[in-house]
N, C-alpha and C positions, 0 to 999 in steps of 0.2 A: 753784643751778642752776635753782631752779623760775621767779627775777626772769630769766632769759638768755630772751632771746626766741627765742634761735636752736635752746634745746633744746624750746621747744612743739615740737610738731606742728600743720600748717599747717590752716586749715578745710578744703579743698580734700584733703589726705590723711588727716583726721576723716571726711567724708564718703565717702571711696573707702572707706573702714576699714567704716563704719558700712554702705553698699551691698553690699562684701563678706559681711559677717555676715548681713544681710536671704536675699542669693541662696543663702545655704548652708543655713540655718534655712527657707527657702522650698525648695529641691530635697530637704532629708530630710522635711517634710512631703508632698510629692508622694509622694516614695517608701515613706511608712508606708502611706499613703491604699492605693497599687497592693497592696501588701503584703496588705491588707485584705482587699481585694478580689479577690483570688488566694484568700485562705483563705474569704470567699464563697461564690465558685463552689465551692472544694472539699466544702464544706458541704453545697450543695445539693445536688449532683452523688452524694453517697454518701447520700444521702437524706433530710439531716438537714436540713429546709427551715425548720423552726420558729428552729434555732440562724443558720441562715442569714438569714433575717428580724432574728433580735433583734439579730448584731451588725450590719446595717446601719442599725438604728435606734441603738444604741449609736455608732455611726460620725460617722452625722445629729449624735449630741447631743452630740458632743464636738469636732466641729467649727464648731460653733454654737456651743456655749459658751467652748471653750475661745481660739478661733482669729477669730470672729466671720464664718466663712464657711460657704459652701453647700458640698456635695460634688459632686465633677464629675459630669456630666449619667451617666459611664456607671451611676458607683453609684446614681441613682434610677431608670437603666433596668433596672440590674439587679433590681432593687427590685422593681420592677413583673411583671417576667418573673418572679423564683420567686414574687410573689405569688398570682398568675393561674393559675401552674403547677400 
């Protein structure tokens, strides 16, 4: 089966396969991020500013390390807001 050429999978539906997987593993990382950031504000919100600060830094370093990206502009705005606050 694996010499039939006819049972590969074509590059063309490797690639749809492989973009697939990208946008799924890309929309649950968005949606942890929001998640995050929802418990955030709840943080700060009940006063607890310090625990709020550390995991947006926790947030920072894990998606810098782990992901090799920046966090969206709102979590540095928020950032800045409990910090000042």
């Amino acid at each position: 089966m694996l010499n039939n050429p006819a049972a590969q999978p074509s590059c063309s539906t490797l690639k749809a396969e492989n973009l697939a997987r990208f946008l799924i593993i890309e929309r649950r990382q968005h949606l942890k991020e929001k998640i995050i950031e929802e418990a955030i504000e709840l943080l700060w919100q009940s006063g607890q500013k310090q625990q709020a600060l550390s995991l947006c830094k926790e947030l920072v370093a894990v998606l810098s390390k782990e992901y090799g990206i920046t966090p969206a502009a709102e979590i540095n705005d928020m950032y800045k807001k409990i910090q000042y606050s």
